[in-house]
VEXDREN-2710 file (C-alpha; in Angstrom, 1 decimal):
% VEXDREN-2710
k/r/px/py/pz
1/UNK/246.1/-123.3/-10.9
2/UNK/243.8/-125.3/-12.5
3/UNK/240.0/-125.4/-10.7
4/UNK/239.0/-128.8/-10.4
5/UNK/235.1/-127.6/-9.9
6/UNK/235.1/-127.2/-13.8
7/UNK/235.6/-131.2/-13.7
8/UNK/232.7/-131.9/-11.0
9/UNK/230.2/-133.7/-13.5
10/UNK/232.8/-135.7/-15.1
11/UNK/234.5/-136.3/-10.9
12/UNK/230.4/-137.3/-9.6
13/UNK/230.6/-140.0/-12.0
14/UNK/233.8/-141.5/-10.8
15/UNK/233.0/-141.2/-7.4
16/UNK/229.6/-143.0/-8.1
17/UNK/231.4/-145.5/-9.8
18/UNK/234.3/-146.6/-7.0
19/UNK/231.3/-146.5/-4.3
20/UNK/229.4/-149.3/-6.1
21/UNK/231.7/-151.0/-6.2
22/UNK/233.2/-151.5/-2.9
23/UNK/231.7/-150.2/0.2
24/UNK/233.7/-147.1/0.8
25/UNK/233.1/-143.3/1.7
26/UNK/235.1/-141.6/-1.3
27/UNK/235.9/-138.0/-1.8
28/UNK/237.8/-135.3/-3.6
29/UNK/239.2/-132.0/-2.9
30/UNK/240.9/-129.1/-4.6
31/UNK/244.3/-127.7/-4.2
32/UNK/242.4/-125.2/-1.5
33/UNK/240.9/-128.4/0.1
34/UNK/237.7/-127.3/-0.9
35/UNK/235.4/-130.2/-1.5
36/UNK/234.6/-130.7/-5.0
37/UNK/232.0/-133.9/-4.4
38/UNK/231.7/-137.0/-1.9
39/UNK/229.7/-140.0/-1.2
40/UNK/228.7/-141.4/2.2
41/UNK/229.5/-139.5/5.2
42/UNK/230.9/-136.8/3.0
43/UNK/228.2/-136.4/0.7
44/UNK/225.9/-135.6/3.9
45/UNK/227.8/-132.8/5.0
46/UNK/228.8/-134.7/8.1
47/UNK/231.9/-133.3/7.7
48/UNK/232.7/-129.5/7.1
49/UNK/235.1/-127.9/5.4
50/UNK/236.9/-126.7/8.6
51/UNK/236.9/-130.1/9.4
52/UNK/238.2/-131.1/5.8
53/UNK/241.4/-128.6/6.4
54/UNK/242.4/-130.0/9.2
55/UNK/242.7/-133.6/7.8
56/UNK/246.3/-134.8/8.1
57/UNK/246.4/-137.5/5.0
58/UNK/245.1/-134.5/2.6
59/UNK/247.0/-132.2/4.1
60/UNK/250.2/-134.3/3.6
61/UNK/249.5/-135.4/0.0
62/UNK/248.8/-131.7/-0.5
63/UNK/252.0/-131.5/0.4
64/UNK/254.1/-134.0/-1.0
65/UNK/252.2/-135.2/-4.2
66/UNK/252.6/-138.9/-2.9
67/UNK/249.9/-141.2/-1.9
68/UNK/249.0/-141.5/2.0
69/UNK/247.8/-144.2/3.9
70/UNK/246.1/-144.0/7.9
71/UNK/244.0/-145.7/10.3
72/UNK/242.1/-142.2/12.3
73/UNK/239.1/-141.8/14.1
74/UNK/237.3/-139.6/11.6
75/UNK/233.4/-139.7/11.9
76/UNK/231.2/-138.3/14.4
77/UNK/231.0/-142.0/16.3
78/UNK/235.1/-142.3/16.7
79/UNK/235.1/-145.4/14.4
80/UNK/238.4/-146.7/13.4
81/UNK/238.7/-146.4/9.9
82/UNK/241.3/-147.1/6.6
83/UNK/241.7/-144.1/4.7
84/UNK/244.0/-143.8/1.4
85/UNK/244.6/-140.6/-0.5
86/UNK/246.6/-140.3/-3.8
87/UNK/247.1/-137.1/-5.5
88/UNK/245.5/-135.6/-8.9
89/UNK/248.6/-134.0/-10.8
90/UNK/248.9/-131.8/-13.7
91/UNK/252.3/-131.2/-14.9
92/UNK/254.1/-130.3/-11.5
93/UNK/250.9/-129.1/-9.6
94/UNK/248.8/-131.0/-7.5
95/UNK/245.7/-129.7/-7.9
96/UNK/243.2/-131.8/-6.0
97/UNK/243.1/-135.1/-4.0
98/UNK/241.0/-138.0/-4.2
99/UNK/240.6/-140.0/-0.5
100/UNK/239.3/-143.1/0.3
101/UNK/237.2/-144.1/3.4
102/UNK/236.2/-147.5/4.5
103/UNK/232.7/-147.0/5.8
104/UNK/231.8/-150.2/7.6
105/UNK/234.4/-152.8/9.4
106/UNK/233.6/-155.6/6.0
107/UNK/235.3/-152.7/3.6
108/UNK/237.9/-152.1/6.5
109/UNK/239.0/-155.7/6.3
110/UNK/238.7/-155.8/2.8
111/UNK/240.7/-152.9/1.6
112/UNK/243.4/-153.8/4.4
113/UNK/244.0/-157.3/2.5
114/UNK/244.1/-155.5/-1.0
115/UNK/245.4/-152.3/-0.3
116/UNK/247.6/-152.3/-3.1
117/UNK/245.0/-152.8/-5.5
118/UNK/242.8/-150.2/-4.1
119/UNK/245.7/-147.6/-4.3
120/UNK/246.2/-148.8/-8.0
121/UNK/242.6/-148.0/-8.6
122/UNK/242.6/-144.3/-7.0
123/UNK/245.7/-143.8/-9.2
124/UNK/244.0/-144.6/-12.7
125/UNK/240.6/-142.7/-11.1
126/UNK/243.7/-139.5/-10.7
127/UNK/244.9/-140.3/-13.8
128/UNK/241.8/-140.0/-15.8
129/UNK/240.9/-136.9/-13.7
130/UNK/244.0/-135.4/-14.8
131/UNK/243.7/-136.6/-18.5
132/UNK/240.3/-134.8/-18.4
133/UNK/241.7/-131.7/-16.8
134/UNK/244.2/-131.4/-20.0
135/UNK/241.5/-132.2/-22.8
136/UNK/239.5/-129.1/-20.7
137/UNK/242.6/-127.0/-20.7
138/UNK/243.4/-127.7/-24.2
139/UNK/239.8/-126.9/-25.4
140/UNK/240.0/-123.4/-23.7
141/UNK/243.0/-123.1/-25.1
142/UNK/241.6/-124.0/-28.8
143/UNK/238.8/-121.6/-28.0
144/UNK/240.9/-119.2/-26.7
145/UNK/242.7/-119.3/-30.3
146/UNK/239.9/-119.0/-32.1
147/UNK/238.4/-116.4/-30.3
148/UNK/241.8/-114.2/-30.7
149/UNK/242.0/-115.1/-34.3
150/UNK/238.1/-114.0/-35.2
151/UNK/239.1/-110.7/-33.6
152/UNK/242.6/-110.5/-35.3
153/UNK/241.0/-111.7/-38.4
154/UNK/237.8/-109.1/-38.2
155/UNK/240.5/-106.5/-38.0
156/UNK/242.7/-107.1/-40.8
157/UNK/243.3/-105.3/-44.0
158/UNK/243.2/-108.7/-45.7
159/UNK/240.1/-110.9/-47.0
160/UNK/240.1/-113.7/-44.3
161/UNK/237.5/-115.9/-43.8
162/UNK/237.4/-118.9/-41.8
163/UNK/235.8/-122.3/-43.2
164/UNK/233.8/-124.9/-41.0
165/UNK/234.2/-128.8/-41.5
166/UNK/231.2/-128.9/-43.8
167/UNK/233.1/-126.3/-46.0
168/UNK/230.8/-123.6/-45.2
169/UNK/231.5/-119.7/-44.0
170/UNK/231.9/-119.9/-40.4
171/UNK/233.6/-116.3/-40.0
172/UNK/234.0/-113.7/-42.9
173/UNK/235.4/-110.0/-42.3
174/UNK/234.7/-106.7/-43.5
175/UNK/237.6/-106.7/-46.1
176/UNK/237.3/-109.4/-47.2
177/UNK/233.0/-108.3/-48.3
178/UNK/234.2/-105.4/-49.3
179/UNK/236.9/-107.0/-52.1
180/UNK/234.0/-109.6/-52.6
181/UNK/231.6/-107.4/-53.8
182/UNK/229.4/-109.1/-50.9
183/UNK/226.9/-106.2/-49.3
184/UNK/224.7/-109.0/-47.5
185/UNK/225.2/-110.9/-44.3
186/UNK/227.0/-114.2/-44.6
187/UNK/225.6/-116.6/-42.4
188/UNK/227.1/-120.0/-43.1
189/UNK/226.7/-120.1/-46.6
190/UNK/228.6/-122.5/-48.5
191/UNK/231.8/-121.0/-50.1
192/UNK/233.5/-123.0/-53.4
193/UNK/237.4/-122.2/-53.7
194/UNK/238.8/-123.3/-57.0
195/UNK/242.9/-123.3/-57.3
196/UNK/244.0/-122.0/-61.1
197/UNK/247.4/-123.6/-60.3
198/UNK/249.2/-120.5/-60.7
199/UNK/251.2/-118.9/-58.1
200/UNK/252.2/-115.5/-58.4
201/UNK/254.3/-112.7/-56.2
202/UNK/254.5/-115.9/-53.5
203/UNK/250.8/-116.5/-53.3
204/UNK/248.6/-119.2/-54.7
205/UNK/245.4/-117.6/-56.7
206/UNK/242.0/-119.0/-56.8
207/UNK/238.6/-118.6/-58.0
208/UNK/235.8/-118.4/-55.3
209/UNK/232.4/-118.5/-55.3
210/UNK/230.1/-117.9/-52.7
211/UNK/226.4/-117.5/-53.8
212/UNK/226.3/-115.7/-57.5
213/UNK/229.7/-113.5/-56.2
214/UNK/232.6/-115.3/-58.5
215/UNK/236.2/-113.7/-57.9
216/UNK/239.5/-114.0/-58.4
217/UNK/241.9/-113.8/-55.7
218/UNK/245.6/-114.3/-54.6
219/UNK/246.1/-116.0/-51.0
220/UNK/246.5/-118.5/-49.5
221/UNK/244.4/-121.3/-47.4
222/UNK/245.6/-122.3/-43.8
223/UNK/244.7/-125.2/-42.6
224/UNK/243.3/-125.3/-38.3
225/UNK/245.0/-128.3/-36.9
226/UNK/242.8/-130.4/-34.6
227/UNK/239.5/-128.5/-34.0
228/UNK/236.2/-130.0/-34.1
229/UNK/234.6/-127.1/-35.7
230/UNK/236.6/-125.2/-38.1
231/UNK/238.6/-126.5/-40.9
232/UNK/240.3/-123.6/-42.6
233/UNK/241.2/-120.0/-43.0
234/UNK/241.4/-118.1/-46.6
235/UNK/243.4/-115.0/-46.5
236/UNK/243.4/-113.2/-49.5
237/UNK/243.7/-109.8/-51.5
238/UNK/241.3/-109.8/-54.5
239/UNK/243.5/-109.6/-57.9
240/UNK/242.7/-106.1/-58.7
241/UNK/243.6/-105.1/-55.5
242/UNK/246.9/-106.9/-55.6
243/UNK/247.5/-105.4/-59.0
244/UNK/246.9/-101.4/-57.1
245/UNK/249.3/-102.8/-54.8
246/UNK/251.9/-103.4/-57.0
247/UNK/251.3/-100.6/-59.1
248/UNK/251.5/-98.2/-56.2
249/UNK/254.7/-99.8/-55.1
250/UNK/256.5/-99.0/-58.8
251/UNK/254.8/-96.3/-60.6
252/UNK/256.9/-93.1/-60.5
253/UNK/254.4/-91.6/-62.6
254/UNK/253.3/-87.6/-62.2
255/UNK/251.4/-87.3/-65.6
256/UNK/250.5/-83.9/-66.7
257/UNK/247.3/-82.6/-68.3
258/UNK/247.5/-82.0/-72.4
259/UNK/246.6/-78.0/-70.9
260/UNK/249.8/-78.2/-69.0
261/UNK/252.3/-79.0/-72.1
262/UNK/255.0/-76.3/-71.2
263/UNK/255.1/-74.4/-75.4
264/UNK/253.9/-71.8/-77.1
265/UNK/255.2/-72.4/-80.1
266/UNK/253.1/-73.7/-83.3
267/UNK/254.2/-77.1/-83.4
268/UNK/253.6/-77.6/-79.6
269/UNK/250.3/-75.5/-79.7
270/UNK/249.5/-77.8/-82.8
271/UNK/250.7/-80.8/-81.0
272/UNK/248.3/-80.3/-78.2
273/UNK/245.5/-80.2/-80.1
274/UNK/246.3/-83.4/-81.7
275/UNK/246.5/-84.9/-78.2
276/UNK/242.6/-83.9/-77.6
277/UNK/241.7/-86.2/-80.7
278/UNK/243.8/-89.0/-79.6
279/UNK/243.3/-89.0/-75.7
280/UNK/238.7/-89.8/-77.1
281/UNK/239.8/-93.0/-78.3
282/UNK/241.5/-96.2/-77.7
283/UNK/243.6/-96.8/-81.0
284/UNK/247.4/-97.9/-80.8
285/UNK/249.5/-95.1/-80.4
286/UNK/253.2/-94.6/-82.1
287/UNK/255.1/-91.9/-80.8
288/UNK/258.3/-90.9/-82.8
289/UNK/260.7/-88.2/-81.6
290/UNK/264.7/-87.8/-80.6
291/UNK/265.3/-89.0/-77.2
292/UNK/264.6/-86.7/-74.6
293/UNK/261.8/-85.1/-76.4
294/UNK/259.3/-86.2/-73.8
295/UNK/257.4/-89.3/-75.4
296/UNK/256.6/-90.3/-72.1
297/UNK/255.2/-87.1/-71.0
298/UNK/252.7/-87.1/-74.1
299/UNK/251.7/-90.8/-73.2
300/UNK/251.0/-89.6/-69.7
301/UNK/249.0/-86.6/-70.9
302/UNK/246.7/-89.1/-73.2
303/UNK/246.3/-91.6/-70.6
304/UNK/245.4/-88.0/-68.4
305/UNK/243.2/-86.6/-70.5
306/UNK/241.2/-89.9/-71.7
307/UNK/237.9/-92.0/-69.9
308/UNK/241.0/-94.4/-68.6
309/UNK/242.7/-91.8/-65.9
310/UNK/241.0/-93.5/-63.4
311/UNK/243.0/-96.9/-64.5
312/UNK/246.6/-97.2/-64.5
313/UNK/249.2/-95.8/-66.6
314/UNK/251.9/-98.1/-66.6
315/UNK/254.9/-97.6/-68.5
316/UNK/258.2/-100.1/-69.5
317/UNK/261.1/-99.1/-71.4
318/UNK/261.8/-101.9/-73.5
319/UNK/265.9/-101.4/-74.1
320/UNK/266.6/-101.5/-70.4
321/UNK/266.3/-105.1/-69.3
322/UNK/267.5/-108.1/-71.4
323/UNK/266.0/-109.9/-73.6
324/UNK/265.7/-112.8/-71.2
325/UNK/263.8/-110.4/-68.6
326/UNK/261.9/-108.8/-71.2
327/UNK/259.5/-111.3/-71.6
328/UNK/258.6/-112.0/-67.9
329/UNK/258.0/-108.2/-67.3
330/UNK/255.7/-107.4/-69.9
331/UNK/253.8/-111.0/-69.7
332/UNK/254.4/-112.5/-66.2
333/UNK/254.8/-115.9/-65.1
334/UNK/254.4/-118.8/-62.4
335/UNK/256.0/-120.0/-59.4
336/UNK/258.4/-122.6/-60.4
337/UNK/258.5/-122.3/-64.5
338/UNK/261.9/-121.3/-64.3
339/UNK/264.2/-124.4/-63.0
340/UNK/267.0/-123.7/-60.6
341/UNK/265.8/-120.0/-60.0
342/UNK/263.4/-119.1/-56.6
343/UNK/261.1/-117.7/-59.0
344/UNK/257.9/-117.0/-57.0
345/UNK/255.7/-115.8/-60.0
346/UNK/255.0/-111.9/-61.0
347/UNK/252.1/-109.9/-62.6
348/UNK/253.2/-108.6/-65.9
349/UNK/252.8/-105.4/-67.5
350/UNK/250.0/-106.4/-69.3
351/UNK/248.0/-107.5/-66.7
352/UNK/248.7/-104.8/-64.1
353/UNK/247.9/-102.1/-67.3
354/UNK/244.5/-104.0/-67.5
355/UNK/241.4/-101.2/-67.7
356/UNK/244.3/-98.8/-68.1
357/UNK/247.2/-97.7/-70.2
358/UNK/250.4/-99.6/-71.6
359/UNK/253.5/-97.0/-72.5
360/UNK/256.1/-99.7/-74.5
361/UNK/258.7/-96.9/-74.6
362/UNK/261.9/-97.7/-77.3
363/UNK/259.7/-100.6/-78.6
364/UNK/262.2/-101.1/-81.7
365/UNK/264.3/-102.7/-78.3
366/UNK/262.1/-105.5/-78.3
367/UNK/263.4/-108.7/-79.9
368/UNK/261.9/-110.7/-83.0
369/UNK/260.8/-113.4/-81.6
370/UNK/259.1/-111.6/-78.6
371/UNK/257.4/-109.3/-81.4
372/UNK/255.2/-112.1/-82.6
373/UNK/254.0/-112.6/-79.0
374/UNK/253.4/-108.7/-78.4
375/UNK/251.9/-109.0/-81.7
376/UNK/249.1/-111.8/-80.9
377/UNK/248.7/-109.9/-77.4
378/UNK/247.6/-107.0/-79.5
379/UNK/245.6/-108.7/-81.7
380/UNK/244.1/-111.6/-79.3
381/UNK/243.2/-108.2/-76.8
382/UNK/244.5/-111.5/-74.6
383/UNK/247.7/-112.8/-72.1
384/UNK/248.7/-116.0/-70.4
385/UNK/251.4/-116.2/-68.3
386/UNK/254.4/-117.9/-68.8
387/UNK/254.3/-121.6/-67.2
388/UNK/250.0/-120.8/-67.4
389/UNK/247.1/-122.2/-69.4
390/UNK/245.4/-119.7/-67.8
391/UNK/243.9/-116.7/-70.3
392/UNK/243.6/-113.7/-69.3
393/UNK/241.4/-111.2/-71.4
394/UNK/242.8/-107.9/-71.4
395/UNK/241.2/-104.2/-72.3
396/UNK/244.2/-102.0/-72.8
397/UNK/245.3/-99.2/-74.4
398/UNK/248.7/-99.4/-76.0
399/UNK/251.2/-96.8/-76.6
400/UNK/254.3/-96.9/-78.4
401/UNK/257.3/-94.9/-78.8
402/UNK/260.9/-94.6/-80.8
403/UNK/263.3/-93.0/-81.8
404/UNK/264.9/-95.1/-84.7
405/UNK/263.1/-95.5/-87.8
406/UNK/261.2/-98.2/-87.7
407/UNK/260.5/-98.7/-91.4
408/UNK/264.3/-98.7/-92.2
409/UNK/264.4/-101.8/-89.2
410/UNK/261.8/-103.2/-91.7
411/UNK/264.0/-103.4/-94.6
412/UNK/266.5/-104.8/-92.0
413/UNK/264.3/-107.6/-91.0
414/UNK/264.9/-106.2/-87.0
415/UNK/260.9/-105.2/-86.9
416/UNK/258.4/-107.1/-87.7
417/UNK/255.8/-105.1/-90.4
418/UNK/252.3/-106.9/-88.9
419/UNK/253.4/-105.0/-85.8
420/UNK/254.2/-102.0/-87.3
421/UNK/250.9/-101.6/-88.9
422/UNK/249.4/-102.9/-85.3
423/UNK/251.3/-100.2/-83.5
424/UNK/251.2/-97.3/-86.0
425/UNK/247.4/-96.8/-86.1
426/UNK/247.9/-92.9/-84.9
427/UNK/251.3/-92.2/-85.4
428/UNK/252.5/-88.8/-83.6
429/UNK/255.8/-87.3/-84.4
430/UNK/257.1/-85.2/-81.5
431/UNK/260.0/-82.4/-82.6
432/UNK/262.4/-81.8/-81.5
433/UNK/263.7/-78.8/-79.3
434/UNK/265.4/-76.9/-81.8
435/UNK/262.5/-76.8/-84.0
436/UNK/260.6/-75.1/-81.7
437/UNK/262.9/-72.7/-80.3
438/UNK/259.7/-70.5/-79.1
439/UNK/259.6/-73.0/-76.2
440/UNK/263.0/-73.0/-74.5
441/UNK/262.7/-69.8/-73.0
442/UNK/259.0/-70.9/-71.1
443/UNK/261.1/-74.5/-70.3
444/UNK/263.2/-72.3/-68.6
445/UNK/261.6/-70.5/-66.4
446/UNK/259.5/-73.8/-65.1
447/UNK/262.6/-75.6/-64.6
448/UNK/263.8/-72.7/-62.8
449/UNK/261.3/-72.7/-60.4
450/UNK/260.7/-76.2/-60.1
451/UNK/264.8/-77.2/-58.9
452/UNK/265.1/-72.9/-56.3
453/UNK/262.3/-74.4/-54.8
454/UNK/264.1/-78.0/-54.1
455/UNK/267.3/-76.6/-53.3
456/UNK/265.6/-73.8/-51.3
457/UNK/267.2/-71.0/-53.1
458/UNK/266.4/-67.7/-54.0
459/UNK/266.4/-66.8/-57.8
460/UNK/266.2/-63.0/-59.0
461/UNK/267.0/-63.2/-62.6
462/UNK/268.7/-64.5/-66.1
463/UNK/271.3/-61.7/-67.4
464/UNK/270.7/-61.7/-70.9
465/UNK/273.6/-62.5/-73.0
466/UNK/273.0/-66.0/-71.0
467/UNK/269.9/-66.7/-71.8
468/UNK/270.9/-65.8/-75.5
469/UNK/273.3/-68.7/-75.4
470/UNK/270.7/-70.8/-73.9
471/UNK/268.3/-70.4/-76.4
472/UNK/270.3/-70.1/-79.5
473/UNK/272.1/-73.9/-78.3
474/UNK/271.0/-76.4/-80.7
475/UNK/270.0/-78.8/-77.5
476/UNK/270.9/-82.3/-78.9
477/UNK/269.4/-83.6/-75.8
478/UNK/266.2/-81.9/-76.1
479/UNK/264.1/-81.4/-72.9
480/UNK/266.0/-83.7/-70.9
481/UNK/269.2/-81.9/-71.4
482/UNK/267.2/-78.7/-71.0
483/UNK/266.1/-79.9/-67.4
484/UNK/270.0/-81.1/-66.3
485/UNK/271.7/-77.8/-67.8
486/UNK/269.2/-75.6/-65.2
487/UNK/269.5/-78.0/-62.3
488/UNK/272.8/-77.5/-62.9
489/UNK/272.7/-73.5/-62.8
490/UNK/270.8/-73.8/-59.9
491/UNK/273.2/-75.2/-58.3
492/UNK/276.0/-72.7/-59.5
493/UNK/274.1/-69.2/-59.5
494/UNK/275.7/-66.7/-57.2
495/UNK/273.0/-64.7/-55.3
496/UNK/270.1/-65.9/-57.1
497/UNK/271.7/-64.6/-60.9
498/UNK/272.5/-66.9/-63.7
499/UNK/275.5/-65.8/-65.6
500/UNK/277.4/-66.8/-68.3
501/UNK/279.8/-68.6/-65.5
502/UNK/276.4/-70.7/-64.2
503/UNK/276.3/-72.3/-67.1
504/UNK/277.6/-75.8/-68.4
505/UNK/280.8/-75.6/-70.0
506/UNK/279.9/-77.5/-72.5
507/UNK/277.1/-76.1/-74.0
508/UNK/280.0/-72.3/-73.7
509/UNK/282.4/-74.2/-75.5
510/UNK/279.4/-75.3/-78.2
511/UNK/278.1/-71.8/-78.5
512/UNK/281.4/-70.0/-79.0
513/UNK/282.6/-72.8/-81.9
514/UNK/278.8/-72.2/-83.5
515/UNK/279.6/-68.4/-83.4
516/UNK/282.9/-68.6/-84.9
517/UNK/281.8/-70.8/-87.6
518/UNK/278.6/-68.6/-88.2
519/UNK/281.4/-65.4/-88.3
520/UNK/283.8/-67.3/-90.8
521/UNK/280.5/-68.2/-93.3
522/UNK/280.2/-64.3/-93.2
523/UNK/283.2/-63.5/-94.6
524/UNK/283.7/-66.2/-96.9
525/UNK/280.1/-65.4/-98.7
END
């Protein structure tokens, strides 16, 4: 129930005011009958507040919520007086009453001619107590808000900082320093918010300035309805940040250190010291090898093995998405650049590679006219959005890989040459797995291990006419086939042995034609 004490400045003054202006006693009580103020006899303390309880027209409007009027005996000297009481309502509580006393036989007479009026003027004197009791209620509550949102917002993992009416920093919290770059106490300081006009991954980014600290960051700015004080919340994440996000969210990556190439054979061993050279620089990279040679497991061991580890690796294989996607991966775009699709903008490739790494596996995918782009990207060490003017510089390493021959595309007119030359600044040709027959054996074993320990099996041993087969198979595939054939025997071993019957039919049915073919070239030479 509300406490009409909170009111008692803003009550005296009423009070003051009706008892100039006629010659009455007035006063006014709370829900408890408590008296909050008076004039005449009651602001002399003539009466108590046993006394005040026990009054019958307060009691009954108390009671009721409806206006009471009575002739009683209520002073000290048993004078016959008017008295009128009208309630003070808010919403269905009564929470006080205002009465009405005429002090001297004039006011007597004069209220009883005009009693109507006087009753209309305790109503609008109720009314504006109650009108002040909401604006009060409504302020705690504002406060009340605000209070709640400074702890909620000092708490967050978001940058959130609340923004007075003079546009200054009211309220900044430790995430939002922290993404800021800010180490010193913000006291309000004047804070400069700049929209690019893009809006990305549903969020609005700006450029803010407070003091010499420039940033950009994706958020969005709320604005506080009503409040006499604050204007506006920011809530944020700073770009980079929302870049780690993302990348966390989608990278699948488990690179490997050049030391751990599985291989002992020379083209590996040779291979591995190639990768030394190329992981000290920042050239453009072309990888060339079969599929399933493990182009993306070299990329990751540069990107592992170079100043960059501690950026992102991000990798994209161009000949899975359509040529219509394409684009929007590797460069991004804006909220609403696309009509009649809820578009809500993205980070591209590019940008979320930014610092780091950029693997463009089966680049030979990408289409001509998107070449040119990828080309001037290269070139420009630059990318804009699609639907942006905005530019964003880049400092990326690139790294491409194929498995076609991209000089015969040349001839074809399906590759650009400009890029070519752009991409093939180190070119490094991966072999494949039956060239370097040495290594099966060793992939072998660490596939082995790697898929007992998944399954949770046991594993004692290869019997040898198996692992014959296995590494005399020509492995079309290459490593990736390698990998599926002993998850596969994993699967079918019998009491931890691989046999002939653990392995794939296939590669039996392969073995046993090479054999026979191998046998009839015997005889006939």
């Amino acid at each position: 129930m509300f406490r009409l004490d909170t009111l008692k400045e803003f009550i005296e003054k009423y009070v003051k005011i009706i008892t100039e202006m006629v010659e009455v006693d007035v006063e006014i009580v709370d829900y408890k009958l408590r008296r909050i103020t008076g004039s005449g006899i009651f602001a002399k303390g003539i009466l108590d507040n046993k006394q005040v309880s026990n009054r019958r027209t307060l009691i009954e409007t108390l009671k009721t919520g409806k206006p009471q009027i009575s002739i009683e005996n209520i002073d000290i000297e048993k004078v016959e007086n008017i008295e009128i009481t009208t309630p003070i309502i808010l919403g269905k509580n009564v929470i006080g009453v205002i009465g009405m006393v005429s002090s001297s036989k004039k006011s007597k007479v004069e209220i009883g001619k005009h009693i109507e009026k006087y009753m209309e003027l305790l109503d609008q004197i109720a009314e504006f107590i109650t009108l002040k009791a909401l604006e009060y209620e409504e302020d705690i509550d504002k406060q009340a808000m605000v209070s709640m949102l400074e702890i909620i917002i000092r708490n967050m993992d978001e940058g959130a900082v609340i923004i007075n009416n003079e546009g200054k920093i009211n309220t900044i919290n430790r995430s939002a320093k922290k993404q800021l770059k800010i180490n010193r106490i913000i006291a309000n300081e004047k804070i400069l918010i700049q929209p690019t006009g893009d809006t990305v991954n549903n969020n609005k980014e700006y450029v803010i300035r407070i003091g010499e600290n420039i940033n950009t960051v994706i958020g969005n700015i709320y604005k506080i309805p009503e409040n006499p004080i604050y204007d506006k919340v920011l809530l944020f994440r700073d770009m980079k940040q929302v870049q780690s996000n993302l990348y966390a969210m989608t990278s699948t990556i488990n690179a490997k250190k050049i030391e751990n190439i599985i291989g002992k054979s020379k083209k590996t061993l040779d291979l591995k010291k190639s990768l030394v050279k190329i992981a000290k620089s920042d050239s453009t990279v072309l990888i060339n090898g079969e599929s399933g040679t493990g182009k993306e497991m070299v990329a990751g061991a540069i990107w592992q093995s170079s100043d960059r580890k501690k950026n992102r690796f991000v990798t994209m294989n161009c000949a899975t998405i359509s040529e219509d996607y394409l684009e929007r991966e590797l460069f991004g775009y804006v909220k609403g650049v696309f009509s009649g699709e809820n578009f809500n903008g993205k980070i591209g490739k590019f940008e979320l590679a930014n610092n780091g790494v950029i693997f463009l596996d089966e680049i030979d995918a990408v289409p001509l006219y998107l070449q040119s782009k990828l080309l001037r990207v290269i070139q420009d060490k630059k990318v804009t959005r699609i639907g942006s003017n905005q530019v964003i510089p880049l400092n990326v390493r690139i790294i491409a890989s194929t498995n076609k021959d991209l000089r015969k595309l040349i001839s074809e007119n399906k590759f650009r040459e400009d890029l070519y030359y752009r991409l093939n600044v180190i070119p490094l040709y991966i072999s494949p797995l039956r060239e370097r027959k040495e290594d099966i054996e060793e992939l072998i074993y660490y596939f082995l291990d790697y898929y007992r320990k998944q399954f949770s099996k046991n594993f004692y041993k290869i019997e040898d006419d198996a692992l014959d087969i296995l590494i005399n198979y020509s492995w079309p595939g290459n490593v990736r086939e390698l990998e599926n054939s002993v998850e596969y025997m994993v699967n079918m071993m019998e009491e931890g042995i691989i046999n002939i019957d653990s392995i794939p039919k296939n590669i039996i049915n392969i073995s046993e034609k090479q054999k026979l073919e191998e046998a009839k070239n015997f005889y006939i030479s």
